[in-house]
C-alpha positions, -999 to 999 in steps of 0.1 A, spaced: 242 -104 109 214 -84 112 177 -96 117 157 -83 86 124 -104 99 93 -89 106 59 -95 118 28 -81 108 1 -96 132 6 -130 124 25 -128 90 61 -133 90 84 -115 66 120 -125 64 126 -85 59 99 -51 57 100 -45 20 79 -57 -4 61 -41 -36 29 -17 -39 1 -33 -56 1 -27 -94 38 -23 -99 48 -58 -94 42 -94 -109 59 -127 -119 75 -116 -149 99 -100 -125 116 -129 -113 135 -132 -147 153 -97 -134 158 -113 -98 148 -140 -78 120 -123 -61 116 -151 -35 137 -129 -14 111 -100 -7 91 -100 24 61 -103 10 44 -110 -28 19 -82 -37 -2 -90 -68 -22 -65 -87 -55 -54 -76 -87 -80 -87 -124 -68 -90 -152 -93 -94 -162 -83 -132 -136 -80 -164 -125 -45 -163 -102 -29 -194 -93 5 -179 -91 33 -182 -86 55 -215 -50 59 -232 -29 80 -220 -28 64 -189 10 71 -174 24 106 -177 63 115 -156 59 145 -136 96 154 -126 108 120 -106 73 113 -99 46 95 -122 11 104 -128 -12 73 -134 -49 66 -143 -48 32 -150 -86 18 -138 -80 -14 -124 -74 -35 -157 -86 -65 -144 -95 -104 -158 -115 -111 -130 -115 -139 -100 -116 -170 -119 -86 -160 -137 -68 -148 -105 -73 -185 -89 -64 -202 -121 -41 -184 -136 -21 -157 -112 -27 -177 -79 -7 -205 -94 26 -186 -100 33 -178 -67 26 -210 -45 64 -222 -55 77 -196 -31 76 -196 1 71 -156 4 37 -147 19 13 -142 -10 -11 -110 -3 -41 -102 -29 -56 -66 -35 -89 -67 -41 -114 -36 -52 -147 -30 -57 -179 -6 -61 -201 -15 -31 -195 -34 7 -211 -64 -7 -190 -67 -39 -163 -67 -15 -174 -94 7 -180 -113 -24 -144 -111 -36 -132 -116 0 -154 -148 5 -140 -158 -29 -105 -157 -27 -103 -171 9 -87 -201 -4 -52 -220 2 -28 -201 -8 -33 -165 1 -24 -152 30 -33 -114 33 -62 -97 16 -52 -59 11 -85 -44 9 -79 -10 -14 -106 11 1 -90 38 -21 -118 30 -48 -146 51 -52 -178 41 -29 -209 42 -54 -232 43 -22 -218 70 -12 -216 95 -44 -185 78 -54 -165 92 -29 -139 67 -18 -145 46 10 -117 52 32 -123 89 30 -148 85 62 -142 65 92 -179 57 88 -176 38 52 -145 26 62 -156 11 96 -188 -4 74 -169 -22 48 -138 -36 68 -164 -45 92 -183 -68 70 -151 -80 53 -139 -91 86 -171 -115 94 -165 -136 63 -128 -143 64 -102 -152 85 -80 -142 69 -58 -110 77 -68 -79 65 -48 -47 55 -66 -19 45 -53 3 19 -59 37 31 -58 70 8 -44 102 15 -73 125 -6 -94 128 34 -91 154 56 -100 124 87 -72 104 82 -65 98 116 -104 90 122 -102 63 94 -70 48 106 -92 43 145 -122 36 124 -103 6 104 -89 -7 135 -119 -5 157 -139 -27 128 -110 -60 132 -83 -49 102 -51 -63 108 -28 -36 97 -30 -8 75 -10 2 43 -2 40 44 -8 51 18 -22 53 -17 -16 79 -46 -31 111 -45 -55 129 -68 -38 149 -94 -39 164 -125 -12 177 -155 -20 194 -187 1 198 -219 10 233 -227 18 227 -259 -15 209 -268 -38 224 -245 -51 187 -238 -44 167 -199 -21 144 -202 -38 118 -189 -70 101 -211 -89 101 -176 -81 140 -167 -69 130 -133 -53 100 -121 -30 92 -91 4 107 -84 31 86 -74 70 88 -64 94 107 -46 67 142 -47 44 121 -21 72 104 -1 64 136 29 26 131 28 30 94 30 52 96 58 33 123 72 1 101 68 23 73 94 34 87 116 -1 104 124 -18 69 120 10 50 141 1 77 165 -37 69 170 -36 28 166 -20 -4 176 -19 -27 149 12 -24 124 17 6 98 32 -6 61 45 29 49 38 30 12 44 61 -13 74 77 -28 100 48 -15 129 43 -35 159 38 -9 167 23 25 167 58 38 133 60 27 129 32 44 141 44 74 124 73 76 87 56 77 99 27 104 116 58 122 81 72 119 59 39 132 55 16 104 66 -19 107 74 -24 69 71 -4 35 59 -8 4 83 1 -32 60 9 -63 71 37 -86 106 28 -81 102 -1 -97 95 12 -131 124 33 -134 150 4 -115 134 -33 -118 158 -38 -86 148 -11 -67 136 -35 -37 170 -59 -35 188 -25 -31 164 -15 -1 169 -48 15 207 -48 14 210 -8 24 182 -16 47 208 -44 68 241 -23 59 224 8 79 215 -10 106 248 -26 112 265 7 107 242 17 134 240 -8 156 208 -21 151 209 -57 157 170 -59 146 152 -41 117 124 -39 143 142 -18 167 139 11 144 101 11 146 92 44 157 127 57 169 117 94 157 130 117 182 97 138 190 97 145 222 94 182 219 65 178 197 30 183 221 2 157 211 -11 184 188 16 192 170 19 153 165 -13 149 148 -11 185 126 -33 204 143 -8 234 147 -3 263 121 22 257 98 
């Protein structure tokens, strides 16, 4: 029998999948009993009422999906009263995405959903940063540092920080993150796209751009990892374009301690079970007795230090 548990600081998972914030809630336990996942992510909360974006919001590109969504959201009250609720008759660690505008916004939401239980707060500092032009905050170590920082002296709970992949400093945020207390980071979110209709001239999204998701960012995601798992010590959660245990595979190969499943989702409601029974069938094939003796396996030897962290010509 192989050991599927895993441990992210303190947080034990029976096994290293669970789903991406946004593409999973309760209504999916009348597919499968989804007290079997690692880890229960809910959809992203702000502090105000939020409708969204404009329609269209969803658009397929190939295998991969194009989104612009906006954090549709009811607020806190209704997360304690209504989402909260759902969730406290598993036994699967509960973890809440929170957003928001500004540092202190997030603190708010942060102070405000400190309460029995939830045990993560994934902090998407993918959201645009309106203090700093509206550029995201975890496109600069120095906004990231600033807002995990503060986040970090009004909980106790753990924090994962949500990191995107539209930065050129990625491995700068990732020390940034960690050198400000977060407790893991989840690598990574969508990145910032755009399609247009050739018959109608129009983009196909309401919003112009939005965030594209699936199998097209699976390399950058993992690419993202395995330069982060590089540069820090706290755990990697591989997230983007995951639809398989070989998927999988290739981001524990590549340093992350669990993964994420979020496109997936939409086009096989079961797409996680299947991960976490190929998951344990390819490590018995291969003698893995643990899950976590994958963790960064990746035979790069040959790679110099630069190399490793893309600074080469390519």
């Amino acid at each position: 029998m192989v050991d599927l548990t895993t441990k992210i600081g303190n947080v034990v998972l029976k096994n290293p999948v669970m789903p991406a914030s946004g593409t999973f809630s309760e209504e999916l336990s009348a597919v499968f009993d989804i007290g079997v996942l690692g880890a229960h992510v809910a959809k992203t909360i702000t502090a105000e009422i939020r409708s969204g974006n404009p329609t269209p919001r969803v658009s397929e590109v190939g295998y991969s999906m194009l989104n612009s969504i906006g954090i549709p959201s009811k607020g806190i009250q209704h997360f304690k009263d209504e989402i909260l609720p759902l969730y406290q008759k598993y036994e699967t660690p509960f973890v809440a995405s929170i957003s928001a505008p500004t540092v202190d916004e997030f603190a708010f939401i942060c102070e405000e959903i400190s309460i029995p239980g939830v045990d993560v707060i994934e902090v998407n500092i993918s959201c645009p940063n309106i203090e700093d032009d509206g550029k995201a905050f975890a496109m600069r170590p120095s906004s990231t540092f600033k807002v995990m920082e503060k986040l970090r002296s009004v909980t106790d709970l753990p924090l994962w920080a949500k990191l995107t992949p539209n930065t050129g400093e990625a491995i700068e945020v990732a020390k940034a993150a960690e050198e400000s207390g977060t407790d893991a980071l989840v690598v990574a979110n969508t990145i910032l796209a755009m399609q247009i209709n050739v018959n109608t001239f129009k983009p196909s999204l309401g919003n112009i751009m939005g965030g594209l998701s699936g199998p097209a960012i699976k390399p950058i995601a993992l690419r993202m990892a395995y330069q982060c798992s590089k540069v820090v010590d706290i755990p990697i959660i591989g997230c983007g374009g995951i639809s398989t245990a070989e998927d999988a595979v290739e981001f524990l190969l590549a340093g992350a301690t669990a993964v994420q499943v979020g496109t997936a989702t939409f086009i096989k409601p079961t797409s996680m079970l299947s991960v976490i029974s190929d998951l344990a069938a390819y490590c018995e094939k291969n003698s893995f007795e643990k899950v976590s003796d994958l963790i960064g396996k990746v035979d790069d030897e040959n790679a110099s230090d630069r190399a490793a962290l893309m600074e080469v010509d390519v």
